[in-house]
N, C-alpha and C positions, 0 to 999 in steps of 0.2 A: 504493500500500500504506500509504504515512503517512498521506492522506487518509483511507484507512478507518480506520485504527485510531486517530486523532484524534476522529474522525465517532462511532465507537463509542464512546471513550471521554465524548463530552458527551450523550451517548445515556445512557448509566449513571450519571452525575450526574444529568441529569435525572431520568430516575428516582428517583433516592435521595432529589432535592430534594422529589417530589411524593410520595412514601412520607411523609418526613418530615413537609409538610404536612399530611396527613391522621390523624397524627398526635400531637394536641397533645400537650404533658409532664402527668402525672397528676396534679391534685392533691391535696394532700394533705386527707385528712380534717378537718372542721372537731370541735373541743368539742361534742358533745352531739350529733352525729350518729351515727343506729341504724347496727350495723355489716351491710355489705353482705351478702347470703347469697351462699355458696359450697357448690360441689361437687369436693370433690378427693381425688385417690387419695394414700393414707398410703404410705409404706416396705412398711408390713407388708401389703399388697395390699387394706386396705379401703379404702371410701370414706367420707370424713368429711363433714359439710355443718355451717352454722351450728347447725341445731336435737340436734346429736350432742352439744351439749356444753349443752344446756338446764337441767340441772341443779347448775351452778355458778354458783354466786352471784358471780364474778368470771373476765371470759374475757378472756387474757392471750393477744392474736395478734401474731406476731413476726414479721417477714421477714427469714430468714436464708440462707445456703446451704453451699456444700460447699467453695468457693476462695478466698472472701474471707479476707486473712489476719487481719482485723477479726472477723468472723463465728466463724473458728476460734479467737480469742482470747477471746471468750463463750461457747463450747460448756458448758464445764464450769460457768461463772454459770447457764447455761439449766436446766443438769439439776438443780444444787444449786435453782432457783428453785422448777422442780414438783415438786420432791421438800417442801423443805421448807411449802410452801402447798397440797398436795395433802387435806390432813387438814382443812383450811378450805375445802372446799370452791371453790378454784381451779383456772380449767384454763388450761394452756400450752398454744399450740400452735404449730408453726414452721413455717411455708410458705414455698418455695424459687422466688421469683416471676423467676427468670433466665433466658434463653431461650438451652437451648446453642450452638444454633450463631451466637450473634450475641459468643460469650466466643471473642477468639483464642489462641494458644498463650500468646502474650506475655504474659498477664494471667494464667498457673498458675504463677507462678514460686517461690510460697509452699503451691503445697500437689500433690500428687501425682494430685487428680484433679479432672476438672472438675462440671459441673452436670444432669448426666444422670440421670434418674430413677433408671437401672442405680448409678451411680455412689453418687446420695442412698442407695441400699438399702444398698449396700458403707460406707459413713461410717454410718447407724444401726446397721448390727449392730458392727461394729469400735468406736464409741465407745458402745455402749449405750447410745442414748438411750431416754431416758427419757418422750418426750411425744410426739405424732402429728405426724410431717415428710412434708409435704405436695408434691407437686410443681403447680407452676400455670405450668410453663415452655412449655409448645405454646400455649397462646391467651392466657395471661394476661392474661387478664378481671380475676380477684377481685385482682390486683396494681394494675391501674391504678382499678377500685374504691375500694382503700384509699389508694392513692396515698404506698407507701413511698419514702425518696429515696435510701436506702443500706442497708443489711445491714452490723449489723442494725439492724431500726428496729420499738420495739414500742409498740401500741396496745393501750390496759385499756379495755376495758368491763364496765359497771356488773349488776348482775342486769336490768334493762330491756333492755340490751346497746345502752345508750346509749355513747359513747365520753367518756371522763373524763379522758384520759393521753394523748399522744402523742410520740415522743421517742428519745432514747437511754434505755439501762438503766441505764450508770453514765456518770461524766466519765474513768472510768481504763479505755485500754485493755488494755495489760502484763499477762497472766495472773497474779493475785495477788497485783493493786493495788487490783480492785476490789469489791466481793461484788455487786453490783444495784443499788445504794443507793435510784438514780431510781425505777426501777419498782417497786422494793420499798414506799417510801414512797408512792406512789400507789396498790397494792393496798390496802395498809393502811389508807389515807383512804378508797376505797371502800369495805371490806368496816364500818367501823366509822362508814358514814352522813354522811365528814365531807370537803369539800372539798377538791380534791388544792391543795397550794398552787401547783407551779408546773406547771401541765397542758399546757405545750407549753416540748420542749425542742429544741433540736435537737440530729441526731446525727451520729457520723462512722462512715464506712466507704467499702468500696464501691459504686459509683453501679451502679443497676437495671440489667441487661443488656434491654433491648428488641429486641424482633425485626427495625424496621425502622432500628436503629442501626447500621448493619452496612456503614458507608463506608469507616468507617476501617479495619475489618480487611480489606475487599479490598484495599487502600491498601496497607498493611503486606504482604502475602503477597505482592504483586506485587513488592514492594521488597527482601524475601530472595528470591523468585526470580530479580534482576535483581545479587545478589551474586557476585563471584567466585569458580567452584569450581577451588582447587589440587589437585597429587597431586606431593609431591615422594620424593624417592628419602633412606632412613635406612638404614646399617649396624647394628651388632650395638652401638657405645659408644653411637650416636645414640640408640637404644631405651635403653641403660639409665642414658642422660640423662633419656627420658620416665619410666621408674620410679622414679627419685628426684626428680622436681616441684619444682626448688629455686624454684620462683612460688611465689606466693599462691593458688591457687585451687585448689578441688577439683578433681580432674582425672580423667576418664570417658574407660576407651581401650578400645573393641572392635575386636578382630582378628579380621578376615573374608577371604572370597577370592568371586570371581566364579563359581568353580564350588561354593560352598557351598551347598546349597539354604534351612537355614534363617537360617543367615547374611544374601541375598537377600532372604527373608522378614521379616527383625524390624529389618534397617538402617532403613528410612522410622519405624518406633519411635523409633530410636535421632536420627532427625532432628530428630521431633518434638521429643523431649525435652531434646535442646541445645537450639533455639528455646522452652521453655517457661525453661530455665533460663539461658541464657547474658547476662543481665542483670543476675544474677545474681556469688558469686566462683566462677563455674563455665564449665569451659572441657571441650568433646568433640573428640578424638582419635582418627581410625581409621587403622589398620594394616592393610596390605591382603596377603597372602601369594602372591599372583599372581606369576610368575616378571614380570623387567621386562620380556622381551620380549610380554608382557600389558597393557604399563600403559596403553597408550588405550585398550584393552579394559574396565579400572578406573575409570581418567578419564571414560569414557562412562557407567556406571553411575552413581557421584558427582555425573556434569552432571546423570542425568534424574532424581535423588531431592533437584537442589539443595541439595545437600553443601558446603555454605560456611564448615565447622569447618576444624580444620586435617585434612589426610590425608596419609598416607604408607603408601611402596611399599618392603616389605623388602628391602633389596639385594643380601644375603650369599646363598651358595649352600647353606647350610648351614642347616636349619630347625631343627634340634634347639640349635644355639646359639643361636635366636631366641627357644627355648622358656625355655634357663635362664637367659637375658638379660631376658625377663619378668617367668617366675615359676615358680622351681624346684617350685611345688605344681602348674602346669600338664603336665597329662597328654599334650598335643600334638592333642587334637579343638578343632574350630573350629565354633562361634565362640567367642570367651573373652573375656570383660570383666573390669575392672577397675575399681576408683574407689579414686583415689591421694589421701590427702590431702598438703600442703603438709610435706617433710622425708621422704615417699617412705614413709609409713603407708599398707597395702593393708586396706580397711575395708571391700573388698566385692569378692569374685572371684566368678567363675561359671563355669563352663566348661559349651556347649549352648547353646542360648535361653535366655533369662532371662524371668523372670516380670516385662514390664514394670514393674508397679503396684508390685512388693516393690524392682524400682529404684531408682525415681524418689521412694519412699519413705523411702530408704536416701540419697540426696540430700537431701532438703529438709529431713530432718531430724537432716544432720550439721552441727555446732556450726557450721562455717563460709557455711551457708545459711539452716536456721530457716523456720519458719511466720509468724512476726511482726517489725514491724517493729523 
């Protein structure tokens, strides 16, 4: 059996090796190179190609996307950019060159969703953007074409749609540290016929997700799956030790039970989004309402959803002291979340299923977690 699964495993390296071979790293476009033609579906369900934007005398193509916390930190630079240079006959436009399933959990731990076309629609209408965001994450052809090395990273070309700029937008990442500076100055040398002075910058962010990158996330899953899962036993002070969080960390407690059906339902959620965030000052707690003579019952759920937070099995016999030991706004239906911050602030109850996405939301962007670095 070790033999095989040794055997297997160089079996899958291999593979990954000769993936990888085939290949090379993209690169990046040279000064005065026509810019590549594409075909790619917008947010808004059209499709854009190079010749859509024919009539701008300066085409500003960016690669950006939805997780990076770099990328989120020039959202608002990108809009102010086509906003303000739209009347000049400029176009913005921001392609999403990340392939999802090559992003693991471990890399959302700054933003609530990932790179999915579904996802890119849900961040353009939520931050109104303002310029045509493209998805190129299934073949990303027009990605390794252009040969971006982070998000984000923008190339200006000229009315020839020769390439004149390529680079970061500013040197300031801190949401309003920076305005564009880089690329702004580069529009502006093109559009007024005159030499950009420094036409190649380089940038920082996120490195490209590629599709055959994808070692290290089996790596990693294999490695929380191979973590230990607990279930120990708390009374009624033990809980309302967990409601007053005298730690540092945000702290996410959903209370479930084995015979819950959507409780069953939305717990592997609930796992995820520890593993998105626990890298994070963020710690997930489940409470399980199962009487104890249930608890390997418990315990066995926990193993096969690879529950490696902390858990616990209410002890007392009494559920209705468990209820106002929580949270006197709890009604007593399951499932019930909570997110405590640090001093025993409840900043986010639910009682039911919860709306993922308004969770995880309500996480990263409470003061003790944040979008940027």
């Amino acid at each position: 059996m070790k033999k095989h699964l040794l055997s297997t495993l160089f079996m899958a390296l291999a593979i990954a090796a000769i993936a990888q071979s085939h290949h090379p790293e993209p690169k990046t476009l040279s000064i005065g190179a026509a810019a590549p033609a594409f075909s790619l579906k917008g947010t808004d369900g059209k499709t854009y190609t190079l010749n859509s934007f024919d009539k701008a005398k300066v085409l500003a193509v960016i690669f950006s996307c939805n997780h990076c916390p770099t990328a989120q930190a020039y959202e608002e630079r990108i809009k102010q950019l086509a906003k303000d240079y739209e009347p000049q006959q400029v176009a913005v436009v921001v392609i999403s060159p990340n392939n999802p399933t090559a992003i693991n959990l471990g890399e959302l731990g700054y933003t609530e969703m990932s790179d999915t076309y579904d996802e890119m629609k849900l961040r353009a209408k939520e931050h109104a953007f303002n310029f045509p965001y493209l998805y190129d994450g299934d073949s990303q052809q027009v990605a390794m074409a252009y040969g971006p090395v982070a998000t984000p990273h923008a190339f200006v070309f000229d009315g020839r749609r020769k390439l004149q700029y390529t680079g970061r937008l500013d040197s300031k990442e801190k949401p309003g540290t920076g305005h564009a500076e880089d690329i702004r100055s580069a529009i502006d040398a093109v559009l007024h016929h005159e030499e950009v002075k420094h036409p190649v910058q380089k940038t920082f962010g996120c490195s490209i997700k590629w599709a055959w990158k994808n070692e290290y996330n089996a790596q990693l899953y294999k490695e929380w799956a191979q973590r230990p899962v607990t279930l120990d036993t708390l009374g009624v002070e033990g809980i309302k030790a967990l409601l007053k969080n005298n730690g540092d960390k945000l702290r996410l407690i959903n209370i479930w039970a084995t015979w819950c059906g959507p409780c069953m339902q939305e717990l592997p959620s609930f796992i995820d989004t520890d593993r998105m965030y626990r890298e994070r000052d963020f710690e997930f707690i489940t409470i399980t309402t199962d009487n104890p003579g249930k608890m390997s019952k418990a315990l066995a759920q926990l193993k096969k959803l690879e529950a490696s937070n902390k858990n616990y099995l209410y002890s007392g016999d009494d559920k209705y002291q468990l209820i106002e030991a929580v949270d006197p706004e709890w009604q007593g239906a399951l499932p019930y979340t909570l997110l405590v911050e640090p001093g025993g602030k409840i900043v986010y109850r639910h009682q039911g299923a919860v709306n993922m996405l308004e969770l995880r939301k309500a996480i990263v962007e409470n003061k003790l977690i944040g979008r940027y670095y």
